[in-house]
One Martini backbone bead per residue (centre of mass of N, CA, C, O) as a GRO file, in nm:
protein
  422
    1UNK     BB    1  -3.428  -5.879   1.197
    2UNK     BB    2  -3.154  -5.797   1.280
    3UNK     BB    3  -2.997  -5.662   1.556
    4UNK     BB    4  -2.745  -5.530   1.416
    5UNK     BB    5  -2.879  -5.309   1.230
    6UNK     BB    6  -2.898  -5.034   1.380
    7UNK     BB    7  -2.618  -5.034   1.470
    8UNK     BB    8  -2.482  -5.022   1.173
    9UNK     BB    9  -2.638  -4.752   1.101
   10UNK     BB   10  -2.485  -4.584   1.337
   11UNK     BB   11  -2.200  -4.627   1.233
   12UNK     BB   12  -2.236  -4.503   0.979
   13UNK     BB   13  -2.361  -4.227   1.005
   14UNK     BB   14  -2.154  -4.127   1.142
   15UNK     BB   15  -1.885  -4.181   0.931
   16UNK     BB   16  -2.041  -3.960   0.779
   17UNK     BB   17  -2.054  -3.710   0.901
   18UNK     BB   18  -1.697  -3.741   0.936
   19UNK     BB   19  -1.699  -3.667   0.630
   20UNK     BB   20  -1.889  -3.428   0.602
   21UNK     BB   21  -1.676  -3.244   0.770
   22UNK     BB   22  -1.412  -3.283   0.594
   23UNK     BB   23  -1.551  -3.182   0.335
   24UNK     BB   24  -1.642  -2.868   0.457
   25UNK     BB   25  -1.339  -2.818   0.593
   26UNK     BB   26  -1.161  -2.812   0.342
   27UNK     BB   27  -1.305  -2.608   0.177
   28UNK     BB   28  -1.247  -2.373   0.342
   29UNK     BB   29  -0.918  -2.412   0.394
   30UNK     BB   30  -0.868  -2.358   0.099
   31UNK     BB   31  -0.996  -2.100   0.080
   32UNK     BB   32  -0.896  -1.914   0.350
   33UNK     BB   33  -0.592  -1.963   0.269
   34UNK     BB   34  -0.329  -1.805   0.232
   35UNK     BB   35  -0.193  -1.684  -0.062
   36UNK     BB   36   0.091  -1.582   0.034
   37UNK     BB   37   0.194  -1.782   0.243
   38UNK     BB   38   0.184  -2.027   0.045
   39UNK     BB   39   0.379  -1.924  -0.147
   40UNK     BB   40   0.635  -1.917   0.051
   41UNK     BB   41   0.618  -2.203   0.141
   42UNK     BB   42   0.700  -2.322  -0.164
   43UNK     BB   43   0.940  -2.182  -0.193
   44UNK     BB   44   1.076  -2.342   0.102
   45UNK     BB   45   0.984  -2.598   0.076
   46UNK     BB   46   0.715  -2.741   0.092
   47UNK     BB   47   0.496  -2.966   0.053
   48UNK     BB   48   0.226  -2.913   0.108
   49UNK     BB   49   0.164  -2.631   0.009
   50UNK     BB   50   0.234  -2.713  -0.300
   51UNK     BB   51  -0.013  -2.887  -0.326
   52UNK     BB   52  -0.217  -2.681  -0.262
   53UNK     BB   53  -0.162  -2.457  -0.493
   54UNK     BB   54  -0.168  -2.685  -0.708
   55UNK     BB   55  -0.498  -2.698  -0.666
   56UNK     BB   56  -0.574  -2.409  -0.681
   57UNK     BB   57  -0.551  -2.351  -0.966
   58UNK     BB   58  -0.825  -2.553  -0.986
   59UNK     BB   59  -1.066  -2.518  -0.845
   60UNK     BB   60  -1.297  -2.664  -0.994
   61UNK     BB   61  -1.159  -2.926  -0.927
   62UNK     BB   62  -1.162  -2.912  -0.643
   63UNK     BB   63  -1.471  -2.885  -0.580
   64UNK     BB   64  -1.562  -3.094  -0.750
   65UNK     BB   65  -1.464  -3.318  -0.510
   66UNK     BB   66  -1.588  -3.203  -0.264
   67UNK     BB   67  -1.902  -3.175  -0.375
   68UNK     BB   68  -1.919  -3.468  -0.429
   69UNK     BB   69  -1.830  -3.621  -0.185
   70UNK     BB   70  -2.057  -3.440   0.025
   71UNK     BB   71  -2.288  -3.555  -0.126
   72UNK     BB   72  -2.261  -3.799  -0.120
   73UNK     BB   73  -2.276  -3.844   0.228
   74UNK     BB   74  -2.537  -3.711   0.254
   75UNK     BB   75  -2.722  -3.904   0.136
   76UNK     BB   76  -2.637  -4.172   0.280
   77UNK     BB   77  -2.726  -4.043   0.561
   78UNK     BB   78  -3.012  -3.964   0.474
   79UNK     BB   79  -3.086  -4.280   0.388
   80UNK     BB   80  -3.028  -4.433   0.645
   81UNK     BB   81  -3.202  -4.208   0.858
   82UNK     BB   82  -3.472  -4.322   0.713
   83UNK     BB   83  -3.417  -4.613   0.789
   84UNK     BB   84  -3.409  -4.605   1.105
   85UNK     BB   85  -3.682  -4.424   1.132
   86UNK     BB   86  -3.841  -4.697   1.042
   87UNK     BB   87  -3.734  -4.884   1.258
   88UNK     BB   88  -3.828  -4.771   1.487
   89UNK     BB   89  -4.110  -4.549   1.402
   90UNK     BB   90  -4.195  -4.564   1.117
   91UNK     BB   91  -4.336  -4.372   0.969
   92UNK     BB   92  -4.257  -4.130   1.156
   93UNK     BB   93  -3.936  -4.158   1.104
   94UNK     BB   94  -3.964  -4.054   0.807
   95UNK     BB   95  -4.025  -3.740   0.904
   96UNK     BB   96  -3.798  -3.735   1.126
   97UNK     BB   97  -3.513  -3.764   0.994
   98UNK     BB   98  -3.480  -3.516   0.845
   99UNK     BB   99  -3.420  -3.330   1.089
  100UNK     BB  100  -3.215  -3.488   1.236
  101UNK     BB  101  -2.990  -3.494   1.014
  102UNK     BB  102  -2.993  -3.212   0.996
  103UNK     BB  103  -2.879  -3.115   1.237
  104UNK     BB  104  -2.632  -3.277   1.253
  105UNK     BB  105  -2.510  -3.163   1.008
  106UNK     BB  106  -2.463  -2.843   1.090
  107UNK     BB  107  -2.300  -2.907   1.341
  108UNK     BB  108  -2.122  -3.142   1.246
  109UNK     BB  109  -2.054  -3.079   0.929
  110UNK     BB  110  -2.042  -2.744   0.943
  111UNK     BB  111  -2.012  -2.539   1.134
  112UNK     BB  112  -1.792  -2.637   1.311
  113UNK     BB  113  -1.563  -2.695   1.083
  114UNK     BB  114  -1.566  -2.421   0.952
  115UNK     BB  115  -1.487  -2.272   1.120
  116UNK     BB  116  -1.203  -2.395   1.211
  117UNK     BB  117  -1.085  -2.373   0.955
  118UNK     BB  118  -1.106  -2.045   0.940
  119UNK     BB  119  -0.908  -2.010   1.157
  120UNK     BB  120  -0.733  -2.299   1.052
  121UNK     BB  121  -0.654  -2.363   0.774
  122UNK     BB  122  -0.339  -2.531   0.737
  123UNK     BB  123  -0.446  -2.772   0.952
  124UNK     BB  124  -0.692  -2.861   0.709
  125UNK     BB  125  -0.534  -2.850   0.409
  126UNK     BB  126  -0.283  -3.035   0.401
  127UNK     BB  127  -0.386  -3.282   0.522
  128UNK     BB  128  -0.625  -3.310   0.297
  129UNK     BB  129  -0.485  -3.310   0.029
  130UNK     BB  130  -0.395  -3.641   0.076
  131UNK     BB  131  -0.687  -3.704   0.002
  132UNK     BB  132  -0.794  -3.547  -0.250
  133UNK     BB  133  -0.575  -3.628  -0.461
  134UNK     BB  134  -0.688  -3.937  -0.515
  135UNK     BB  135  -0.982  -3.855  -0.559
  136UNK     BB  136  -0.910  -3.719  -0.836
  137UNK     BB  137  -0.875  -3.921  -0.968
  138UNK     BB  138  -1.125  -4.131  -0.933
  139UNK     BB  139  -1.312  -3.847  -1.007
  140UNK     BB  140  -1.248  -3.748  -1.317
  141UNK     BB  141  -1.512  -3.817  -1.490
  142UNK     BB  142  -1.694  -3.662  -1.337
  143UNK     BB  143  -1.583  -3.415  -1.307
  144UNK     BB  144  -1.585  -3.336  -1.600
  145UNK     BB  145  -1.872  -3.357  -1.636
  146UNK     BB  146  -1.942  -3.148  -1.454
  147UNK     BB  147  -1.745  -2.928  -1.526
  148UNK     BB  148  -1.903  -2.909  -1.840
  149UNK     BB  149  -2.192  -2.828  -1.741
  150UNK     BB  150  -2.106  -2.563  -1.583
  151UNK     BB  151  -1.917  -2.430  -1.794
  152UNK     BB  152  -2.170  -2.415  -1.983
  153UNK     BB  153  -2.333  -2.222  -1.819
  154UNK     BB  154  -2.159  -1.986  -1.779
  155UNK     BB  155  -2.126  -1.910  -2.070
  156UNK     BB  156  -2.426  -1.835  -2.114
  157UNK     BB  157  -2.386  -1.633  -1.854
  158UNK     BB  158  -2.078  -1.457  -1.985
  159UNK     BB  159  -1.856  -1.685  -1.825
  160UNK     BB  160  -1.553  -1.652  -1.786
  161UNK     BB  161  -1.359  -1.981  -1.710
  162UNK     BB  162  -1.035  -1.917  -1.879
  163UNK     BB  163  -0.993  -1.687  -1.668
  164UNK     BB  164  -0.706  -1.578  -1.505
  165UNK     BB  165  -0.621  -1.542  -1.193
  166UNK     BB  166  -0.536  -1.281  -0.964
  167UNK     BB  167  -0.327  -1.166  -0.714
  168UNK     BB  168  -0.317  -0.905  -0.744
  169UNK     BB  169  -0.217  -0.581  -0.590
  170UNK     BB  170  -0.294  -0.291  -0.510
  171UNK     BB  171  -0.183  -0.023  -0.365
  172UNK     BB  172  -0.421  -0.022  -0.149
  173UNK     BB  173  -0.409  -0.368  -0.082
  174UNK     BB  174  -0.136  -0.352   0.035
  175UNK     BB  175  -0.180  -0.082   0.247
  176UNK     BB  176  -0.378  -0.286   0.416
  177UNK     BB  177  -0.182  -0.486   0.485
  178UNK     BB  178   0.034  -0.356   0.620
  179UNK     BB  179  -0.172  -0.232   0.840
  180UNK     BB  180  -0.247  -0.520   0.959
  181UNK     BB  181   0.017  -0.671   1.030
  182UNK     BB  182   0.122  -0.526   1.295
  183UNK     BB  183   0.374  -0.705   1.484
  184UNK     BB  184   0.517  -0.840   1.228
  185UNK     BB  185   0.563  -0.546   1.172
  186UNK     BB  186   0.728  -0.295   1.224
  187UNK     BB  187   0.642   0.073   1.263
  188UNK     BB  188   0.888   0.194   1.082
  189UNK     BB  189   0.855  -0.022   0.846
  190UNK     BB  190   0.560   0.058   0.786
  191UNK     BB  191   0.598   0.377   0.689
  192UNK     BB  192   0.793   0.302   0.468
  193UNK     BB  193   0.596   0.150   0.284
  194UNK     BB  194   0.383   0.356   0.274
  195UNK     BB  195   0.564   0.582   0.146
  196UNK     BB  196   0.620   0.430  -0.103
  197UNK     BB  197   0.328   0.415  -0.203
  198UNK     BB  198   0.315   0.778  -0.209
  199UNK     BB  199   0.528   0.839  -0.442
  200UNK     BB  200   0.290   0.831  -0.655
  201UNK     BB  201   0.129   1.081  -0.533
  202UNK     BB  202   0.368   1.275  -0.623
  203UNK     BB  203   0.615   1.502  -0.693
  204UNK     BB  204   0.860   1.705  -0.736
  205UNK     BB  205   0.707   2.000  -0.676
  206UNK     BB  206   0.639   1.905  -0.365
  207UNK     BB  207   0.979   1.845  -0.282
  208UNK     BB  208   1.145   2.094  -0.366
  209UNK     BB  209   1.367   2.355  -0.449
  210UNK     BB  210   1.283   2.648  -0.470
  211UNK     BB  211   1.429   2.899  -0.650
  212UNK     BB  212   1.423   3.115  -0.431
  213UNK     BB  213   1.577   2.886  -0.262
  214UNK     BB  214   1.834   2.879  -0.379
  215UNK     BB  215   2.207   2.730  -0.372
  216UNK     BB  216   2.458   2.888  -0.528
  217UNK     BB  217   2.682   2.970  -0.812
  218UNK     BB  218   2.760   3.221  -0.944
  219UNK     BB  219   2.970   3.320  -1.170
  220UNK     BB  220   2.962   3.648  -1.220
  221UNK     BB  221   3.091   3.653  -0.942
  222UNK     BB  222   3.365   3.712  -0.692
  223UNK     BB  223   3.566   3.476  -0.630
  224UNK     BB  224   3.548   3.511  -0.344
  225UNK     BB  225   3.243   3.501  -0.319
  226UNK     BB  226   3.246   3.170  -0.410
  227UNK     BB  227   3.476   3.055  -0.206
  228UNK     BB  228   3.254   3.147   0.054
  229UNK     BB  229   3.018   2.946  -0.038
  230UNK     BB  230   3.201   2.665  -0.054
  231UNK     BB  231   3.321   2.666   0.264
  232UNK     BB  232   3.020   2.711   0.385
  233UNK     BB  233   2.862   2.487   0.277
  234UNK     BB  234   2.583   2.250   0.350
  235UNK     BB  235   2.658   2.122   0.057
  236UNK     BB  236   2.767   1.892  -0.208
  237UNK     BB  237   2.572   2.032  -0.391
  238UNK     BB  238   2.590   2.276  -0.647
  239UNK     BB  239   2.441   2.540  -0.864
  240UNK     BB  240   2.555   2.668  -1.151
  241UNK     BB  241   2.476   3.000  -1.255
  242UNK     BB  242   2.443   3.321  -1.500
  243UNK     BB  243   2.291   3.586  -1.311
  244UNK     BB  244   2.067   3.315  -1.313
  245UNK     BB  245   1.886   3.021  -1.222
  246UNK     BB  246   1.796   3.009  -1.563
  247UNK     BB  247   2.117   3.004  -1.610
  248UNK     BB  248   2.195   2.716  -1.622
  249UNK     BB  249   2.523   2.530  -1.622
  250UNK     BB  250   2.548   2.342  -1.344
  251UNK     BB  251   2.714   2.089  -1.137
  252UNK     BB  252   2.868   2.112  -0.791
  253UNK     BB  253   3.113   1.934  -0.656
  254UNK     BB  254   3.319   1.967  -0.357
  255UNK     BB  255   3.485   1.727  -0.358
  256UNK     BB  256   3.636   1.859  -0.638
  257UNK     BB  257   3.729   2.117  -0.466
  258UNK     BB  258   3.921   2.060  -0.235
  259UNK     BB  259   4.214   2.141  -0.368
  260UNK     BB  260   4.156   2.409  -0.469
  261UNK     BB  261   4.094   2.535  -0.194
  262UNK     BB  262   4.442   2.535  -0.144
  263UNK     BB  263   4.461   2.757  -0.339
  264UNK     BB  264   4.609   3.079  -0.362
  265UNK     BB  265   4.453   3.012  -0.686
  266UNK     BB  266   4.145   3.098  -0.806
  267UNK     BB  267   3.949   3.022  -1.092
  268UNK     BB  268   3.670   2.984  -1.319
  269UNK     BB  269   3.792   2.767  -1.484
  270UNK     BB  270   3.793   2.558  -1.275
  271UNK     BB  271   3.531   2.543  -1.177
  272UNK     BB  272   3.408   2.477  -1.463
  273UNK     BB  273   3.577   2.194  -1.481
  274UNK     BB  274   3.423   2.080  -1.235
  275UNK     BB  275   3.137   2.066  -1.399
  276UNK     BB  276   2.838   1.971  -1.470
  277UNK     BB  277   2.587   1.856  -1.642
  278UNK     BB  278   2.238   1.916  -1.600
  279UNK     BB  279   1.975   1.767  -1.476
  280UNK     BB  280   1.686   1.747  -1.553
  281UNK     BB  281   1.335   1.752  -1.452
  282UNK     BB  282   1.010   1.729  -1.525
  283UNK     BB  283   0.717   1.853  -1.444
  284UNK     BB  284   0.550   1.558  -1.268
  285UNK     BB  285   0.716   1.403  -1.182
  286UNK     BB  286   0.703   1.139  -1.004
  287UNK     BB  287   0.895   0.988  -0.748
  288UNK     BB  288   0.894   0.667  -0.835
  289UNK     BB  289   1.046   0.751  -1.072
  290UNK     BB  290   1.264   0.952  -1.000
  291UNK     BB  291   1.416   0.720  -0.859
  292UNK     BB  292   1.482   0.571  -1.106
  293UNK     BB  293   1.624   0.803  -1.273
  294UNK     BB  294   1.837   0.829  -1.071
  295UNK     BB  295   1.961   0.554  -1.117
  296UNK     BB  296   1.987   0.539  -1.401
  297UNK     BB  297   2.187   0.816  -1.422
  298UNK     BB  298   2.385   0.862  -1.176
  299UNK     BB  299   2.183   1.097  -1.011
  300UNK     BB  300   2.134   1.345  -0.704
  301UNK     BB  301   2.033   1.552  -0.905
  302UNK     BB  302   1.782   1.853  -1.012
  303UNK     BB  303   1.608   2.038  -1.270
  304UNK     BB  304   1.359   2.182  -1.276
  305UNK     BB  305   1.117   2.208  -1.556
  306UNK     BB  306   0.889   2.301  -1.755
  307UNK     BB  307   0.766   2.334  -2.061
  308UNK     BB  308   0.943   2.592  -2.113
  309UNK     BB  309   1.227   2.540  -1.918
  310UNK     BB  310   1.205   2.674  -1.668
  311UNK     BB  311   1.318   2.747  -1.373
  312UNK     BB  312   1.194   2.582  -1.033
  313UNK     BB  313   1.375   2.383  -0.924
  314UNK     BB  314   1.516   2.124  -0.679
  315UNK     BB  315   1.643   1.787  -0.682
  316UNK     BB  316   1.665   1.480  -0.479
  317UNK     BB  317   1.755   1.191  -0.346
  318UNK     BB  318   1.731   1.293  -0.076
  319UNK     BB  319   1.409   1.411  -0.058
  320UNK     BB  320   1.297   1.116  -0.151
  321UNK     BB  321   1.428   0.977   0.124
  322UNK     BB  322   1.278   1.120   0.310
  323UNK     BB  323   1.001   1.015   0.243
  324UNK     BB  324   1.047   0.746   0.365
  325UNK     BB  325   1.189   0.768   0.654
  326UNK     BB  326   1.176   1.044   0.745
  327UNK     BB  327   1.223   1.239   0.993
  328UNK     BB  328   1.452   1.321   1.219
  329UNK     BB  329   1.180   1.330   1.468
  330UNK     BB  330   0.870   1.357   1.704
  331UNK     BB  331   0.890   1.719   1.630
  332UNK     BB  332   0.788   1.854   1.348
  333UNK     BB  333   0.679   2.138   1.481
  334UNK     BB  334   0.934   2.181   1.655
  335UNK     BB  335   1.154   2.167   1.400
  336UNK     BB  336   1.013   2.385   1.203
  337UNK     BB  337   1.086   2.688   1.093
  338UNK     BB  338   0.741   2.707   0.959
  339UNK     BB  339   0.678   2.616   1.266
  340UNK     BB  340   0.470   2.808   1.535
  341UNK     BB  341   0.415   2.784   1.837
  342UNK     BB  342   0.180   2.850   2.065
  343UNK     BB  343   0.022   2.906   2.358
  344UNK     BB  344  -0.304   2.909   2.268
  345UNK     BB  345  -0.239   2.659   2.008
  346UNK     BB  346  -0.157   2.801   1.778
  347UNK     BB  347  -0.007   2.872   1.480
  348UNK     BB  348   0.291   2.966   1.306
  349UNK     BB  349   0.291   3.019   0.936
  350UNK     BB  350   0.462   3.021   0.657
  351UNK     BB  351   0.374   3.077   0.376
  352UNK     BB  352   0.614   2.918   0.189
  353UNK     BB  353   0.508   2.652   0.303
  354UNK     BB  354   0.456   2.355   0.268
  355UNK     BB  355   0.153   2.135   0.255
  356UNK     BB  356   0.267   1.879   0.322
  357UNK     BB  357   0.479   1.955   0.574
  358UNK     BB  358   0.182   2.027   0.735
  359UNK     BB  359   0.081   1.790   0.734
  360UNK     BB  360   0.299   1.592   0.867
  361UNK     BB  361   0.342   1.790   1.097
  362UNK     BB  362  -0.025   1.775   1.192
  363UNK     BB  363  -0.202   1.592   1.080
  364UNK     BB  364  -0.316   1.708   0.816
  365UNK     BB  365  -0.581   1.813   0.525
  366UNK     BB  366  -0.469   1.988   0.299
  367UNK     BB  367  -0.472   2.074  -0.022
  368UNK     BB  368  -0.261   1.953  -0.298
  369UNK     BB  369  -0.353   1.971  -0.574
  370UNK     BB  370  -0.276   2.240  -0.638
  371UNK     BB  371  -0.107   2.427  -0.424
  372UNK     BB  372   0.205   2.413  -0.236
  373UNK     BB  373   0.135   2.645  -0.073
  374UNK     BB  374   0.000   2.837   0.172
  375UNK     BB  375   0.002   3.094  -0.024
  376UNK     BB  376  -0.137   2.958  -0.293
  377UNK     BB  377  -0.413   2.859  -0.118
  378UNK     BB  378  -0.508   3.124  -0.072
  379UNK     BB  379  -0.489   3.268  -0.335
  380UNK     BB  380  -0.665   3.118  -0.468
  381UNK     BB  381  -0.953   3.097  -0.285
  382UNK     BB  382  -0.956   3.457  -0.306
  383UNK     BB  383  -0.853   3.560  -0.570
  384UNK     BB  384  -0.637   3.760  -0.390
  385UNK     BB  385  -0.484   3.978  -0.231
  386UNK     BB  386  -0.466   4.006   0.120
  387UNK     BB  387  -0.507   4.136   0.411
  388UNK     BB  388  -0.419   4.226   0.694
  389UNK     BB  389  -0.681   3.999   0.935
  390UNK     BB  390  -0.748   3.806   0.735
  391UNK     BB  391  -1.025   3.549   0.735
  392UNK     BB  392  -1.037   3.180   0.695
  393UNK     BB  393  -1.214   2.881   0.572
  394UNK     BB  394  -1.016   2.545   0.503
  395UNK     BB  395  -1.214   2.315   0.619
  396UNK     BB  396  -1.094   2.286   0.942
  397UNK     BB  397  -0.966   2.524   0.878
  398UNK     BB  398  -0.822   2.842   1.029
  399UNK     BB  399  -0.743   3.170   0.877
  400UNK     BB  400  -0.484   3.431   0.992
  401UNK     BB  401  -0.358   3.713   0.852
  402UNK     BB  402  -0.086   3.875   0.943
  403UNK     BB  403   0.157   3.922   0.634
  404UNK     BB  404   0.190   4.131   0.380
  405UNK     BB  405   0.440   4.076   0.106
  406UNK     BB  406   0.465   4.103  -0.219
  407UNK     BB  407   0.194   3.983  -0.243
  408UNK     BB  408   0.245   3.787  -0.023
  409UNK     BB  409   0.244   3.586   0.230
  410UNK     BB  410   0.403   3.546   0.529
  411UNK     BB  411   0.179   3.505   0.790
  412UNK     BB  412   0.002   3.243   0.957
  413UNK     BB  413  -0.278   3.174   1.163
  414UNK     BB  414  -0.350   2.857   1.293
  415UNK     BB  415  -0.642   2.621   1.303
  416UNK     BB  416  -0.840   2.401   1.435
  417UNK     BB  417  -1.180   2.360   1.497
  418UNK     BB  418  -1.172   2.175   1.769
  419UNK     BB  419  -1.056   2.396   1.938
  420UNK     BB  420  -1.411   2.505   1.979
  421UNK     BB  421  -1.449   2.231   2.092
  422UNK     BB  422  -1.631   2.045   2.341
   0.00000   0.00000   0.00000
């Protein structure tokens, strides 16, 4: 037998081997590479990234292309070693060769180039593209076989085939890639997509200006006492109602009053003249409808109102943007009027505090689902009006009653259970 025998059997196996690790690094790449950044590459026109997303369209046939060489590659290196292990060492290499040819391929045919692949999936996909996409063509009735008879197994074991595919996130998995994206986006844009994502999850009356506290113009109150609430407000929009805030008559713009507030004589009639027709606002609507809700109809205040009509109090567009942008303040339990740092450590907090606020401002996990106030949540709890000194614990927080007046908790202090272990 020719001496150059072995020697192109050696030559032939190496360039096997290089076949089978291109052919398994690109499985890889093809598979681990970002498909969300490779769709914004094909959008900027990348031409290797176009064809690569449109291969991956039909993983099925990108498969088939790469495990059918893949098996060619490996089975002509596993006969070719068992000619050379017979040639060398007669039968006995015949027993050693797949041993060997075995080993050789999982280190260099499988495990380094997957591995590289996964690490650096756009540097072997890209460039692998050009090479699979002619195999492709070449290996099309193949691949229609194979993929005719594995899609035909499929069906019986009751897997639609023909199923397309989605990429789309979910509210949770946009919010862990957000989270994850580290120093790609800034802290703050990260806050903003994060509290965007949880509008969802609250409603209007989580972050409303409940009745008992709004500021408006009773109109049936005397002039000069109604022009001295327009002149000293620190809001841009006033609601006005007759009587009680159940009987809303309208919203009043002070933009449209400041003329009027220049003359020696305003009446009621010209207030009235200058208010807007309510927009009402069911209660349980999510924030991130009532934003668009509030772009569709071009208003940027809302009067909360029940199932029976009655007014629960006001939503702005401008509270709802607080709710993305967050607080202007890195110390929201030290600028909160309703929550009272003490010395010991404990917090002094009013009982009419949102339990939102109260979670945002101290980074607790107070329960929202039910009662919105902290006085809401104690007379839930207790079922009963408590008195001053009951103390009681709600999850991990501590609470004691203060001041109880008017049926309601007026002030509590509160204490996180950490604060008594070692």
């Amino acid at each position: 037998m020719d001496s150059s025998y072995p020697t192109l059997l050696v030559g032939a196996i190496i360039t096997l081997v290089f076949l089978s690790a291109f052919f398994s690094g690109s499985e890889t790449g093809m598979v681990a590479i970002n498909r969300y950044r490779l769709r914004h590459l094909s959008r900027q026109g990348h031409r290797a990234a176009r064809r690569v997303e449109k291969m991956l369209q039909r993983p099925d046939r990108l498969l088939g292309v790469i495990l059918i060489g893949n098996n060619f590659v490996n089975n002509a290196a596993a006969t070719l070693a068992t000619l050379l292990g017979l040639y060398w060492f007669g039968e006995l290499g015949t027993a050693l060769a797949p041993v060997v040819i075995t080993i050789i391929m999982l280190i260099f045919s499988e495990i380094t180039p997957k591995t590289y692949a996964a690490l650096n999936p756009e540097r072997i996909a890209f460039p692998a593209s050009l090479v699979l996409k002619p195999l492709h063509v070449i290996f099309t009735p193949l691949i229609w076989l194979v993929n005719g008879i594995g899609n035909g197994l499929l069906k019986l074991l009751g897997v639609n085939t023909q199923k397309p595919q989605s990429d789309h996130l979910s509210p949770e998995e946009l919010r862990t890639v957000v989270n994850e994206a580290g120093g790609l986006i800034p802290e703050a844009h990260q806050r903003m997509l994060l509290s965007i994502l949880d509008l969802e999850k609250a409603t209007v009356e989580d972050i409303m200006i409940p009745r008992n506290e709004m500021v408006g113009i009773d109109i049936e109150d005397d002039v000069n006492e109604i022009l001295e609430t327009l002149r000293s407000s620190q809001h841009t929009r006033l609601p006005v109602y007759s009587g009680d805030p159940g009987n809303m008559v309208g919203v009043l713009h002070l933009r449209k009053m400041a003329r009027l507030l220049l003359r020696e004589e305003v009446k009621k009639a010209d207030i009235l003249q200058h208010t807007v027709e309510p927009y009402y606002v069911p209660e349980g609507t999510p924030l991130h409808q009532q934003l668009i809700n509030f772009q569709t109809v071009k208003r940027r205040i809302g009067v909360v109102v029940d199932e029976y009509g009655d007014v629960l109090g006001l939503i702005t567009l401008e509270d709802i943007l607080e709710e993305i942008v967050g607080e202007f303040t890195t110390d929201l339990a030290a600028s909160s009027a309703d929550i009272h740092p003490q010395e010991d450590g404990s917090l002094v907090i009013d009982g009419t505090a949102h339990l939102r606020d109260i979670n945002k401002a101290l980074n607790w996990d107070l329960p929202t689902d039910g009662p919105k106030t902290l006085n809401g949540l104690i007379l839930e709890y207790l079922e009963d009006i408590p008195d001053s000194n009951t103390s009681l614990r709600i999850g991990d927080y501590l609470l004691e009653i203060l001041q109880v007046k008017d049926n309601m908790v007026k002030a509590v202090r509160a204490r996180h259970i950490s604060m008594f272990r070692e």
